[in-house]
Structure formats: C-alpha cells, structure tokens
C-alpha positions in Angstrom: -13.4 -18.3 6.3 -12.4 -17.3 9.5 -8.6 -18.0 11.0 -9.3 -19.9 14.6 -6.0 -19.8 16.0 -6.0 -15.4 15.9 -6.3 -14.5 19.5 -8.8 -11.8 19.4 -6.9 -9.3 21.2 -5.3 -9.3 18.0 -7.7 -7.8 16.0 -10.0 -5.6 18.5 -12.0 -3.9 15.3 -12.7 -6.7 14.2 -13.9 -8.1 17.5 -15.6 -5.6 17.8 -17.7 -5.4 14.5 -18.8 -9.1 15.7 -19.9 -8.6 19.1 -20.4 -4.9 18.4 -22.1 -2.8 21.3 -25.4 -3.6 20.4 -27.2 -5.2 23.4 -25.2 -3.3 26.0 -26.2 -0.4 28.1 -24.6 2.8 27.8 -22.8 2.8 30.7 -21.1 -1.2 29.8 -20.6 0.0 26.3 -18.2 3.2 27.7 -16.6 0.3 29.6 -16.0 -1.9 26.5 -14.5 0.9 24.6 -12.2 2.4 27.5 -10.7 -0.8 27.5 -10.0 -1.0 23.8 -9.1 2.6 24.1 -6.2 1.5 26.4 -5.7 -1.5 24.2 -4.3 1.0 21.1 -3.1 3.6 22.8 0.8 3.9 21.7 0.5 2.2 19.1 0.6 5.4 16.8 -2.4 4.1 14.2 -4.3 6.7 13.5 -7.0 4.2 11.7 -7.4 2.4 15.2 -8.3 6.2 16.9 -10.8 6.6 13.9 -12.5 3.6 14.2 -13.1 3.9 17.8 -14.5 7.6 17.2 -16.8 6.1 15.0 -17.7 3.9 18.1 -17.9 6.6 20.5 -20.1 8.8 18.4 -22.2 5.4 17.9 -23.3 5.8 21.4 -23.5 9.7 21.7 -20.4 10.4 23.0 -19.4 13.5 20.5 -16.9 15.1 22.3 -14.6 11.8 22.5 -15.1 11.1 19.1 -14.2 14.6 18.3 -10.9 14.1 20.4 -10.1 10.4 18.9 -10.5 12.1 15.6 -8.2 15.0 16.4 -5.7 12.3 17.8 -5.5 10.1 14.2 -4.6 13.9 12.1 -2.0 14.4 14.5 -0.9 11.0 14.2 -1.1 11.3 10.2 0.4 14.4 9.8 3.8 13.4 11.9 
C-alpha cells in the first residue's frame, strides 16, 4: 500500500524506480538525474550516491558512476 500524503521529493529512489528512465532519451535522462544529483548532494548518504551510479551506469555514463561510487566510500569511510 502506498502512503498518498509523502511528497515525492521525499523519496527520489523511490520515484525514481516508478517512473524510472525508461522512455526518455539520453540526453532528458542526464537531465532527470542532474537534478536528483543536486537533490542529494550534502546530504552525506552514501547509499543515495550509489543508487544514482547505478542510474548513471544504466544509461552508459561510466565515468559518473565511477565518481558517484568513489563519493559513497569516502562518505562511508569518514
């Protein structure tokens, strides 16, 4: 059952996982997941930088996955 009153800004993965990427061009896709890229930057949790590698290397984007994933060990090992 799904909670209707969380504002999906709340959960981004799991907004995510819903609407997903599928459907989009590349191009709209690296848009979607700047944007959530900005949305959990600072927030220090290292399993929101992994899951957006994971989205990045979805798409073919390597290198920023490689650099998302980098991001979450430094975050763990602080």
């Amino acid at each position: 059952m799904t909670n209707t009153k969380q504002e999906p800004a709340d959960n981004i993965d799991q907004v995510i996982s819903i609407g997903g990427i599928r459907g989009m061009t590349k191009d709209q896709a690296m848009l979607f997941l700047a944007q959530k890229y900005n949305f959990i930057e600072g927030r220090g949790i290292a399993a929101e930088y992994t899951s957006l590698a994971y989205e990045y290397e979805m798409i073919g984007e390597e290198r920023t996955a490689t650099e998302l994933r980098k991001k979450a060990q430094e975050i763990t090992n602080a």
